[in-house]
C-alpha distance (Angstrom), angle and dihedral (degrees) to the residues before:
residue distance angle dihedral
X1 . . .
X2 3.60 . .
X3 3.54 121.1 .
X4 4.01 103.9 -108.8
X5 4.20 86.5 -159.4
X6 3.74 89.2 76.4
X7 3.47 99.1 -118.6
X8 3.72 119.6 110.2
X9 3.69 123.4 -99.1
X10 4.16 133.7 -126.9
X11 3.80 85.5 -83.2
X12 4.50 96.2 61.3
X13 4.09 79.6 -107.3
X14 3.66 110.5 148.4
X15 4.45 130.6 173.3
X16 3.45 109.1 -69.6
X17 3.67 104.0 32.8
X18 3.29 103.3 -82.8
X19 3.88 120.8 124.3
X20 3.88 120.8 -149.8
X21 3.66 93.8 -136.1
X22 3.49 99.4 61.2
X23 3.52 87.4 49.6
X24 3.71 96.1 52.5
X25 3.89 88.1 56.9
X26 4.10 82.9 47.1
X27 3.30 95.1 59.7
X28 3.86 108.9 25.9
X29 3.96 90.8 90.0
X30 4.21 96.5 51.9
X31 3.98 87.7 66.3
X32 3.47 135.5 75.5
X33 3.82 116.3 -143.7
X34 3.39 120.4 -106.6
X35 4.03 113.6 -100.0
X36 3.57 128.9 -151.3
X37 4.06 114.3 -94.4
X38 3.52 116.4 -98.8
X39 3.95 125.9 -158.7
X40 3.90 106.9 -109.9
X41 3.79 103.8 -107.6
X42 3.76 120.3 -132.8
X43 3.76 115.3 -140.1
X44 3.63 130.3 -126.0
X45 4.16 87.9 -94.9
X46 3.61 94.1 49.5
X47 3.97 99.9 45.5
X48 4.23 80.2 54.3
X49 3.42 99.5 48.8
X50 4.53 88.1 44.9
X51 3.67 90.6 44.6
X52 3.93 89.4 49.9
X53 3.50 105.5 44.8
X54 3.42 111.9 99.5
X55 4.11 137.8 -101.4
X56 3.48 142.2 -145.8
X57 3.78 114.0 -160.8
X58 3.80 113.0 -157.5
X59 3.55 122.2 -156.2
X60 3.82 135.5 -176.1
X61 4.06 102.2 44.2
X62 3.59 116.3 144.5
X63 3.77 133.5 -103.6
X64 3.47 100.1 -106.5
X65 3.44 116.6 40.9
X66 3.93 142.0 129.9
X67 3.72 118.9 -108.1
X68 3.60 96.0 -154.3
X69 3.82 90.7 50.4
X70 3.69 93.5 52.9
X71 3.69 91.0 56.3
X72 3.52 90.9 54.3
X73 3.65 88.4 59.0
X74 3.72 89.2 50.2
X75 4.15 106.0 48.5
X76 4.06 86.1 24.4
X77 3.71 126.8 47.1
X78 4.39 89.5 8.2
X79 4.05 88.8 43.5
X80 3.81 84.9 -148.2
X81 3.87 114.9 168.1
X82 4.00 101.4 -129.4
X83 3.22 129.9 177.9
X84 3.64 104.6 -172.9
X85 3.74 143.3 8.6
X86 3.50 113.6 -156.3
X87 3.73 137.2 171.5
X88 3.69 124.3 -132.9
X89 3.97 92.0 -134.4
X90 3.93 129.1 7.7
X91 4.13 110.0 -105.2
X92 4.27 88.9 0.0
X93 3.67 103.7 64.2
X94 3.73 93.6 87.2
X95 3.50 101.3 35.6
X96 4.25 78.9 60.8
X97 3.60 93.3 48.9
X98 3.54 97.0 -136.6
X99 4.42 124.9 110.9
X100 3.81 127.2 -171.7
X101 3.41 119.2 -135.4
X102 3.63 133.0 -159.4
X103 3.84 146.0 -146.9
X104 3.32 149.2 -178.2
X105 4.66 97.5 -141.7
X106 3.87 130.9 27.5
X107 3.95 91.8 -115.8
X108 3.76 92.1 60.1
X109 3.40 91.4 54.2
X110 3.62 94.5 44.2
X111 3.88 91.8 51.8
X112 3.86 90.5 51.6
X113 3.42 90.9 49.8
X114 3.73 94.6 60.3
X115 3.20 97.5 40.4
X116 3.67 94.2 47.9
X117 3.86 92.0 52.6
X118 3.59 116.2 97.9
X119 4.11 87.3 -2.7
X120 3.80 105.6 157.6
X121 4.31 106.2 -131.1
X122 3.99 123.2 165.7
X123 3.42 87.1 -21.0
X124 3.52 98.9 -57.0
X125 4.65 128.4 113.8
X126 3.29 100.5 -133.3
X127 3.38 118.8 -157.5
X128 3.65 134.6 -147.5
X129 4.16 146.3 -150.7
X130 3.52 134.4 -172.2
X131 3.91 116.2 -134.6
X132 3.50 124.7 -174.1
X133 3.57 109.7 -154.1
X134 3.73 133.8 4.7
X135 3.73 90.8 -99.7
X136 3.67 96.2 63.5
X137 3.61 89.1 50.5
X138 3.12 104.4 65.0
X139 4.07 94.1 64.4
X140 3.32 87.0 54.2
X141 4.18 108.7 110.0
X142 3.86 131.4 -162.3
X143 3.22 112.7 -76.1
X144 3.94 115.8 -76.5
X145 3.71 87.5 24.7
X146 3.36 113.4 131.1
X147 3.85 94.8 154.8
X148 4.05 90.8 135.5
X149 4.07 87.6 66.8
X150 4.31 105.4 87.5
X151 3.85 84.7 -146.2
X152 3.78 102.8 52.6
X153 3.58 84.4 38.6
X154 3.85 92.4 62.0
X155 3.67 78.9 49.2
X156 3.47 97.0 71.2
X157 3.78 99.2 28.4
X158 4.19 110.4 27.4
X159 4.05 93.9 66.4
X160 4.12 97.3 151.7
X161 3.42 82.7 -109.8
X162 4.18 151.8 -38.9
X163 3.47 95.5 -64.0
X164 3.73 99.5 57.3
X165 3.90 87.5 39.0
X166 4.06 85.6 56.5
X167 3.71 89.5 41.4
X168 4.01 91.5 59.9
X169 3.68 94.8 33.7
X170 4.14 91.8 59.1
X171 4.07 86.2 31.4
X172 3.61 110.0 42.7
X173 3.76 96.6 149.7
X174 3.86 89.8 40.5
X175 4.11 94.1 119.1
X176 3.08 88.3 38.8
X177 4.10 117.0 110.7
X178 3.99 104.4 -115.2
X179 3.50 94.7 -130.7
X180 3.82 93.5 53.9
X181 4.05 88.5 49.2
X182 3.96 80.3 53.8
X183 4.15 89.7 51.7
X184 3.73 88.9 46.6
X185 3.92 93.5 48.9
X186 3.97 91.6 53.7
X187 3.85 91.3 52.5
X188 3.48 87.0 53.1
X189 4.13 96.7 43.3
X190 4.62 82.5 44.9
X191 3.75 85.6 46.9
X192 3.78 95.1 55.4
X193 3.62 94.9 41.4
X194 3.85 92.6 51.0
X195 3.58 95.3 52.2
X196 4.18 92.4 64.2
X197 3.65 89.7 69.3
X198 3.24 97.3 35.6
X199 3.95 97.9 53.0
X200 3.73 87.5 43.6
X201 4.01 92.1 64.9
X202 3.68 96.7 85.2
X203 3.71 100.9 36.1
X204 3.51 123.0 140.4
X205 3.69 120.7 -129.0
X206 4.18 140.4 144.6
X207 3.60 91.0 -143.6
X208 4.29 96.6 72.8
X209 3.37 90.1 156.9
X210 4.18 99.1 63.8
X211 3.77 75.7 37.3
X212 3.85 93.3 66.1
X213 3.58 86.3 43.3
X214 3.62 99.1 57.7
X215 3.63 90.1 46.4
X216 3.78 94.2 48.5
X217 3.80 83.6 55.9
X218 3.48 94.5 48.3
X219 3.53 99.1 54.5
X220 3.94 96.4 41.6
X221 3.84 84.8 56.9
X222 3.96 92.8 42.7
X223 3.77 89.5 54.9
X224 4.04 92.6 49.1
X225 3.54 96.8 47.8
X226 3.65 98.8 38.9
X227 3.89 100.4 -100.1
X228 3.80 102.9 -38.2
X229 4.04 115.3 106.8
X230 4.06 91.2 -120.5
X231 3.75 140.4 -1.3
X232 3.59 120.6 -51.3
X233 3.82 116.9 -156.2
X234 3.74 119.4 -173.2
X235 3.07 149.6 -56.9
X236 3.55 88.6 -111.8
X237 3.64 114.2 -152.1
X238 3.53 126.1 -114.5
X239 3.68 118.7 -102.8
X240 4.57 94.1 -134.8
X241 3.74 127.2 30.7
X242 3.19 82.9 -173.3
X243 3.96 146.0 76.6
X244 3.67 85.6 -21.6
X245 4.18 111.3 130.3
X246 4.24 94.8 82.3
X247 3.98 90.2 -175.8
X248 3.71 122.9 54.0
X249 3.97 125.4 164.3
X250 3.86 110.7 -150.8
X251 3.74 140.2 -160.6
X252 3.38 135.0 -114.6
X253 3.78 126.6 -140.2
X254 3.55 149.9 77.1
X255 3.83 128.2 -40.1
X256 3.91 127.3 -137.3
X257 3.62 90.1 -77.8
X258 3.73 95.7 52.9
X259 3.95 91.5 -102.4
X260 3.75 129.6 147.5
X261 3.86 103.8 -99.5
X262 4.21 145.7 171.0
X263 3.30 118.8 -152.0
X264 3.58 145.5 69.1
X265 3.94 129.7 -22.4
X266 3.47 98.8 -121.0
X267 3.60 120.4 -124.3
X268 3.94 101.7 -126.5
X269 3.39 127.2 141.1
X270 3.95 95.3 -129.3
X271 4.21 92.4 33.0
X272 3.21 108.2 37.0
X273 4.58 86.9 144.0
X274 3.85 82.3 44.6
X275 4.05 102.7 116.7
X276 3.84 116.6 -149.8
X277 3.49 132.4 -155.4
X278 3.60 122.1 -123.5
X279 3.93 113.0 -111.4
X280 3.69 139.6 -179.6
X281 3.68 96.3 -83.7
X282 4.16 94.2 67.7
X283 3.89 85.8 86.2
X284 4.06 91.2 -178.3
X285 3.73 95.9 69.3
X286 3.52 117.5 83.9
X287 4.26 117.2 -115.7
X288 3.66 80.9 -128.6
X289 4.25 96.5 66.7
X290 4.04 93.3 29.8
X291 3.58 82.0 59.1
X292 3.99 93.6 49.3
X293 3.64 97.3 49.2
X294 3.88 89.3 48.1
X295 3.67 93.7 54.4
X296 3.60 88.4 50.4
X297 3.66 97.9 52.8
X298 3.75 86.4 64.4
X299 3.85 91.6 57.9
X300 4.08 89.1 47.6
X301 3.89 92.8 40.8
X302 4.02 86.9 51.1
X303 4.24 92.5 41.9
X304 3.81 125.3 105.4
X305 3.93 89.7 -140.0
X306 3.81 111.6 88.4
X307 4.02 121.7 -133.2
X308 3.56 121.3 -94.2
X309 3.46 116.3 -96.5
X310 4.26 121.7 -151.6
X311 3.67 87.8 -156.6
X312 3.98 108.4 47.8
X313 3.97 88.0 17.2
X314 3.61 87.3 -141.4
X315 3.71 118.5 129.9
X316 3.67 140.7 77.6
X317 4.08 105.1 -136.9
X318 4.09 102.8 78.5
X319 3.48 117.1 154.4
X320 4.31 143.7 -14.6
X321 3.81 118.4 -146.9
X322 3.86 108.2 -152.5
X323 4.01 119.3 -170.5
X324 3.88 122.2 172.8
X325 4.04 119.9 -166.9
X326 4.09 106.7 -129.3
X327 3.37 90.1 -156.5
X328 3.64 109.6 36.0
X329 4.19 100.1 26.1
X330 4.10 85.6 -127.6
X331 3.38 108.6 157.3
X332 4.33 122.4 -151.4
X333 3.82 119.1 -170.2
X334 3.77 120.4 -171.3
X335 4.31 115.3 -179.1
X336 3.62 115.2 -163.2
X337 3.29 114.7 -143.5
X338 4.38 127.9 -163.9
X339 4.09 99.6 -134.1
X340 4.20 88.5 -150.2
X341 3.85 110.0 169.0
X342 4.40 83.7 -35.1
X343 4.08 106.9 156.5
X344 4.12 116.0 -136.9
X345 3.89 85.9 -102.8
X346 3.38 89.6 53.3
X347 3.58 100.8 52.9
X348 3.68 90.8 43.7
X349 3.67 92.4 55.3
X350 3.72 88.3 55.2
X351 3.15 93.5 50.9
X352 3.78 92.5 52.4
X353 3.80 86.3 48.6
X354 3.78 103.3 63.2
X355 3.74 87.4 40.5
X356 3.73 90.6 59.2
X357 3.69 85.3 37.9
X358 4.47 98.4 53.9
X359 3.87 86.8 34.9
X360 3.70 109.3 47.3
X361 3.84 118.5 -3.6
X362 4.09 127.1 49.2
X363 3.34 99.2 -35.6
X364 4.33 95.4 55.6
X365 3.83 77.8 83.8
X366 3.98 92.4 73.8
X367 4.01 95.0 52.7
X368 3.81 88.4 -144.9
X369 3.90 114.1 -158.3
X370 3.61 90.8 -147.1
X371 3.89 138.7 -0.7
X372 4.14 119.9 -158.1
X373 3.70 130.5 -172.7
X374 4.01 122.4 -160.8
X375 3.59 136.1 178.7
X376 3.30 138.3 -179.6
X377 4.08 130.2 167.3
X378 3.69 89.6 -128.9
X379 4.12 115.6 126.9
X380 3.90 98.1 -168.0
X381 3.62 124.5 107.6
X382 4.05 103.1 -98.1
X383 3.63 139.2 152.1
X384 3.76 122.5 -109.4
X385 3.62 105.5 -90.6
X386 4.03 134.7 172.4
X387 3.94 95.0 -91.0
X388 4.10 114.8 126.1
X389 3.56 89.5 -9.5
X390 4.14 108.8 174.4
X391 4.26 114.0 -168.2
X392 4.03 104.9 -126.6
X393 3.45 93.1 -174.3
X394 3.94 151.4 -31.9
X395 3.89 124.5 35.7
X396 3.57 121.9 -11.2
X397 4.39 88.5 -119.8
X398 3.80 133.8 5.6
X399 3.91 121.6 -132.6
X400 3.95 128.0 -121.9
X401 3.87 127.4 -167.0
X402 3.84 110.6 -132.9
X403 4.02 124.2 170.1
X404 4.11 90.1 -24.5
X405 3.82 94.9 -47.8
X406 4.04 125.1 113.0
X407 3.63 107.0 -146.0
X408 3.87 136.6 173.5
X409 3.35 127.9 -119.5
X410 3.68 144.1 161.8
X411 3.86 125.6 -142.8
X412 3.99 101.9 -96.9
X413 4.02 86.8 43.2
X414 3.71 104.8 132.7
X415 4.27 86.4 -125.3
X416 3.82 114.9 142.0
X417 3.87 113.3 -71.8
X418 3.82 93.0 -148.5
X419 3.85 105.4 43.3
X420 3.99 106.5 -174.6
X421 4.01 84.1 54.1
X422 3.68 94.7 46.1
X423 3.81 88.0 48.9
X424 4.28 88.5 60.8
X425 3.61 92.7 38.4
X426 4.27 83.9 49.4
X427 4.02 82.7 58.5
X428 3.80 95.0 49.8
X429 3.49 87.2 48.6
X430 3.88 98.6 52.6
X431 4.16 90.2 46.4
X432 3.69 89.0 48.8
X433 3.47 98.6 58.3
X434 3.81 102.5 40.3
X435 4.23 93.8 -151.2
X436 3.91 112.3 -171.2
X437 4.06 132.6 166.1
X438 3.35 94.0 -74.6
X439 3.69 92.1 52.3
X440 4.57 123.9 107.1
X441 3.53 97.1 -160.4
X442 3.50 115.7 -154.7
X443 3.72 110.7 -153.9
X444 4.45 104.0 -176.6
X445 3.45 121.1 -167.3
X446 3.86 90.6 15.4
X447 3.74 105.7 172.7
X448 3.78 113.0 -170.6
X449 3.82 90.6 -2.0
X450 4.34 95.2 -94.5
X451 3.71 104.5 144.7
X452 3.77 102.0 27.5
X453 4.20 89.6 48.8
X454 3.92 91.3 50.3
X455 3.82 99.4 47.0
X456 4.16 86.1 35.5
X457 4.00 87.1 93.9
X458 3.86 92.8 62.0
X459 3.91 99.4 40.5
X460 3.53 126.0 76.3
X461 4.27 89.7 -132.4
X462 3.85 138.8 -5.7
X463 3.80 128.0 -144.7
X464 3.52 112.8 -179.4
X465 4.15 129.7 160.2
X466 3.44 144.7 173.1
X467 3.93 138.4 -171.0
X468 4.65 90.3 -122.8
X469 3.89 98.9 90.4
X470 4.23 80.0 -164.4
X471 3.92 83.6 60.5
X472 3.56 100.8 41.9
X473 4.47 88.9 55.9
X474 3.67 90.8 45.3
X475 4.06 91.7 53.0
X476 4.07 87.0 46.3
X477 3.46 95.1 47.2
X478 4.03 93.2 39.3
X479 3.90 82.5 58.1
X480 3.50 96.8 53.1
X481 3.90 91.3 47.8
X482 3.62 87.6 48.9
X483 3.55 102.1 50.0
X484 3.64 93.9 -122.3
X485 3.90 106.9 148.9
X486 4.07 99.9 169.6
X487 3.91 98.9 63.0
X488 4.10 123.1 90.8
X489 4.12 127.4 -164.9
X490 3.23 129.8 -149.2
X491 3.80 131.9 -176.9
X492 4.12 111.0 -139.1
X493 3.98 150.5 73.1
X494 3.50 113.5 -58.2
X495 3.67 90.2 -131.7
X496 3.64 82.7 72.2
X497 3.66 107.2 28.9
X498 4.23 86.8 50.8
X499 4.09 89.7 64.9
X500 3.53 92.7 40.5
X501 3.83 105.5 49.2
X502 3.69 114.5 25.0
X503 4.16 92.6 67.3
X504 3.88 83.3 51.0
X505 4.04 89.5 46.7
X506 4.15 103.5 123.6
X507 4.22 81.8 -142.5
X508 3.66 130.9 69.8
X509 3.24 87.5 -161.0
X510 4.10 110.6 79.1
X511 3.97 127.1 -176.1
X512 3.49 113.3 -179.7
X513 3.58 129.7 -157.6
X514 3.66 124.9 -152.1
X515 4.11 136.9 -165.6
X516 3.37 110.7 147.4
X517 3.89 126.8 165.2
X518 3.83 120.6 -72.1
X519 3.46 107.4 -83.2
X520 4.14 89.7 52.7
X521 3.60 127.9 -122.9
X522 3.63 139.3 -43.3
X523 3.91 109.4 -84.7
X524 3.87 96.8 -121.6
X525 3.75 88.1 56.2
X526 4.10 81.0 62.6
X527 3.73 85.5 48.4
X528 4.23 93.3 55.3
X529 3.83 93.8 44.7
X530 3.51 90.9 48.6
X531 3.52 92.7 45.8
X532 3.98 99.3 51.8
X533 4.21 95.4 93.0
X534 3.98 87.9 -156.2
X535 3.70 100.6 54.3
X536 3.62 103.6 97.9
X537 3.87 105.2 172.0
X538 3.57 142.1 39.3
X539 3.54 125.8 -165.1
X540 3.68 104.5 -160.3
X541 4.65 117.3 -163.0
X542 3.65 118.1 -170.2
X543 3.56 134.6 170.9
X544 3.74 91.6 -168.7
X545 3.91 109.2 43.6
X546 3.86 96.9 173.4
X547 3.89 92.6 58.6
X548 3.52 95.8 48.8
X549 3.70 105.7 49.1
X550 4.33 90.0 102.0
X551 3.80 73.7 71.3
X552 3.87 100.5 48.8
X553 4.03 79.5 46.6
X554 3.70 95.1 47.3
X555 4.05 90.0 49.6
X556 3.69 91.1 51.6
X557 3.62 108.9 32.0
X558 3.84 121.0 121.5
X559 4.00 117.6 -96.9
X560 4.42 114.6 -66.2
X561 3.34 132.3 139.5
X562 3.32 92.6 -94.0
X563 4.06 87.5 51.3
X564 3.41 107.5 41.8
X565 3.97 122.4 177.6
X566 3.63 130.1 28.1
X567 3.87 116.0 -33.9
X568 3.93 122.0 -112.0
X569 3.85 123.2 -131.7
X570 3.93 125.3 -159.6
X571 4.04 111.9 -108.0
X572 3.83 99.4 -177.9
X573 3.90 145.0 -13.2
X574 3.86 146.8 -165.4
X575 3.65 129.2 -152.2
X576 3.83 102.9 -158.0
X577 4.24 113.3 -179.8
X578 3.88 94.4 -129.5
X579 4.19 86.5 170.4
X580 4.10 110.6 33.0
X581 4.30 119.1 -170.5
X582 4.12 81.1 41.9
X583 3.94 131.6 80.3
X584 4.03 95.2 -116.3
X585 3.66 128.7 98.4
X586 3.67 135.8 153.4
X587 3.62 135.7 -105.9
X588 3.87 129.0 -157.5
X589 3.82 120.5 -168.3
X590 3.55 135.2 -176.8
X591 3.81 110.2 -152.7
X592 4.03 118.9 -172.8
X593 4.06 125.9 -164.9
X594 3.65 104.5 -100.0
X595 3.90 119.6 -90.0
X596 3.83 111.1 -101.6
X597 3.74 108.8 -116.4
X598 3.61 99.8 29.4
């Protein structure tokens, strides 16, 4: 009997007399089986004609940067005719900076090439070479690579020995003239500032006519301040050369000769996993930490655990977090320890170990404030943070004087590494963003509470919040040791925290203040401070301006969507060199909504 449900029943039999089986043997002959997928081949003609056509490499693009957008640039405001865009190696090409790009005749390559040359992007000169075929492209290097050449090869791999390699790879600017690594830094800080304008050109909007307002603006300002969008003051110089970075985080592995070693990976081109000891040369650490890390070695050198390796990752001993206090001589030691297959008992014995060890054996001698141990199972790369963090010994946090405040801080606290410079760019910081009574300031990504305590006495309240719930007690506490009785902390994401606390903010008027990590923030925390109608300035810190200029863009691009509200324009900026003998700096700018009517 047929089943009446019209599905067919244990015999193929379905409604309407017809039986699935017999039409499976029907129909089996009509199709061709499927075959396994083959890769189109190429012939002989069409291999020619790829290999032949010619290549521009690009080199010099930035980090971070959007593929899409960059092709925009290309067919759009260059009106170069392209026929490809291709990257040298899938999820590396713009980590390396470098883009190939593809035509169909010589001349179009030729044109892109000269206009490409020197061509101002992000912030970035990107530079550009013309290569014929695909052959000759692939000896073509990264830019500055001359790795082919025996004697610039020694250069980067026959230093006399690890020391000197450390030395240079801490120090790059060290033989360099200080007042030429100041010339080099303003380029840099001009560079940055250029590129707002200049990536704001070909932005889309609906709203052309705030467009052709910001633009105006732009250019007036350009014109005044001889072709940057505001004032640029600086770089100032840094008050030490010397014994001036209080917090270091150190590797540890093996040296050259196989030994037990903290320090620094250096940055070789053969040992890049070889770990080298700090020595006298690296004139920016203090004797005080050199002298720390050295007494530890001995512990690791004489422990049955073995050092982590980033290769094998086998290993226990990881990482040591050293932080001195410039003003108070406090000293806060965090080891970082890989957990591996180590039992409870273990652990604890460890534990009990370095306690013994800071408190009564060799390492008495450094009268450490307070001694941490963390672990984690996790392989990747990653700073020392304030996850599963486990006191070994001493007080739970050390104290540091900074600008006439005592605050508390532990030694992976994101607090300023070179204090007398952080105390002038504190200053800059204050004047910048003009705080009074009648002032919410909104302090995001606050840390231990340092700018939003010192500008508290001039603002009528201070919200400030971070996502480290270590942080966020620190910056609570450090107001209550301060006196401060008009600041708030909260533990959170600003994308959150934004739409919770500025409609509760006592002020209408809302100054925010902004230092997030290196890479910037998150784009739809641009969106929320754009958004909130009553905040009127942002006072943007970064101690990497060239990978956060999407942000500088983002702040000042014309009404979308995706940037809703009333653009911001930059009003004035300071380079100050928080870390001479290297290439970083740090810039500080103040960026107003844009006048109406201009």
């Amino acid at each position: 009997m047929q089943d009446q449900s019209g599905q067919a029943d244990a015999a193929g039999n379905i409604p309407g007399g017809l039986n699935l089986f017999n039409l499976y043997e029907q129909t089996l002959g009509k199709f061709k089986p499927l075959t396994p997928f083959k890769p189109r081949k190429r012939s002989q003609k069409q291999k020619e004609k790829w290999n032949n056509q010619p290549r521009v490499i690009v080199f010099g693009l930035p980090q971070r940067y959007s593929l899409t957008d960059f092709r925009r640039v290309l067919t759009e405001q260059l009106n170069l005719d392209i026929l490809r865009v291709k990257p040298f190696h899938k999820n590396q090409n713009r980590l390396e900076g470098r883009l190939m790009l593809i035509f169909n005749k010589d001349k179009d390559a030729e044109e892109a090439a000269g206009a490409l040359n020197g061509f101002l992007w992000r912030g970035r000169n990107l530079k550009a070479v013309v290569s014929k075929n695909l052959a000759e492209t692939g000896g073509l290097k990264r830019e500055n690579d001359n790795s082919g050449d025996e004697d610039s090869k020694r250069a980067k791999t026959g230093f006399k020995d690890q020391a000197e390699a450390l030395k240079y790879s801490q120090l790059p600017l060290l033989d360099v003239p200080y007042q030429e690594q100041l010339k080099g830094k303003k380029e840099k800080a001009v560079s940055v500032l250029k590129s707002i304008h200049e990536s704001l050109v070909n932005g889309r909007t609906s709203d052309e006519a705030t467009k052709t307002e910001l633009m105006n603006h732009l250019e007036a300002q350009e014109k005044k301040f001889a072709g940057v969008p505001c004032e640029l003051v600086g770089p100032i110089q840094a008050p030490s050369m010397i014994g001036y970075r209080v917090k270091v985080e150190l590797n540890i592995g093996l040296d050259e000769n196989g030994k037990k070693t903290v320090g620094y990976f250096v940055k070789d081109y053969h040992k890049r996993n070889v770990v080298a000891p700090m020595t006298q040369d690296l004139k920016l650490i203090p004797d005080k930490i050199k002298e720390t890390a050295a007494i530890f070695q001995k512990y690791v050198e004489n422990s049955q655990l073995d050092v982590y390796s980033e290769e094998t990752h086998q290993g226990h001993w990881r990482k040591l977090a050293i932080r001195m206090g410039q003003g108070t001589n406090q000293l806060a030691i965090t080891v970082h320890l890989q957990l591996q297959a180590l039992s409870k008992e273990a652990l604890n014995d460890i534990k009990d170990d370095l306690a013994d060890f800071f408190a009564r054996r060799e390492g008495k001698t450094l009268n450490a404030t307070s001694v941490y141990i963390q672990y984690s199972t996790d392989h990747r790369r990653v700073p020392v943070r304030a996850g599963n963090l486990e006191l070994v010994c001493g007080e739970e946090f050390m104290l540091e004087k900074f600008c006439g405040f005592t605050f508390q801080i532990s030694a992976e606290s994101s607090f300023f590494q070179n204090i007398k410079a952080g105390e002038v760019l504190l200053k800059w910081v204050a004047d910048f963003a003009k705080v009074n009574k009648n002032t919410t300031l909104i302090d995001i990504g606050c840390g231990v509470g340092t700018i939003g305590l010192l500008l508290a006495k001039n603002a009528g309240e201070v919200i400030g919040f971070d996502t480290n719930e270590r942080a966020i007690d620190h910056a609570q506490k450090n107001s209550i040791r301060n006196g401060i009785t008009n600041c708030q902390f909260f533990r959170g994401s600003a994308k959150v925290l934004l739409s919770e606390l500025i409609p509760k903010a006592k002020f209408n008027n809302i100054t925010a203040i902004v230092d997030p990590p290196r890479l910037g923030l998150y784009h739809h925390v641009m969106v929320q401070l754009r958004s909130t109608e009553n905040l009127s300035r942002i006072v943007y810190i970064t101690h990497s301006p060239s990978l956060v200029i999407n942000d500088f863009v983002s702040l000042c691009h014309p009404p979308t969507p995706a940037h809703p509200g009333r653009p911001f324009v930059p009003v004035k900026s300071v380079a100050i060199d928080m870390f001479p003998n290297t290439p970083s700096f740090s810039l500080v700018i103040v960026f107003d909504r844009l006048p109406a009517g201009k």
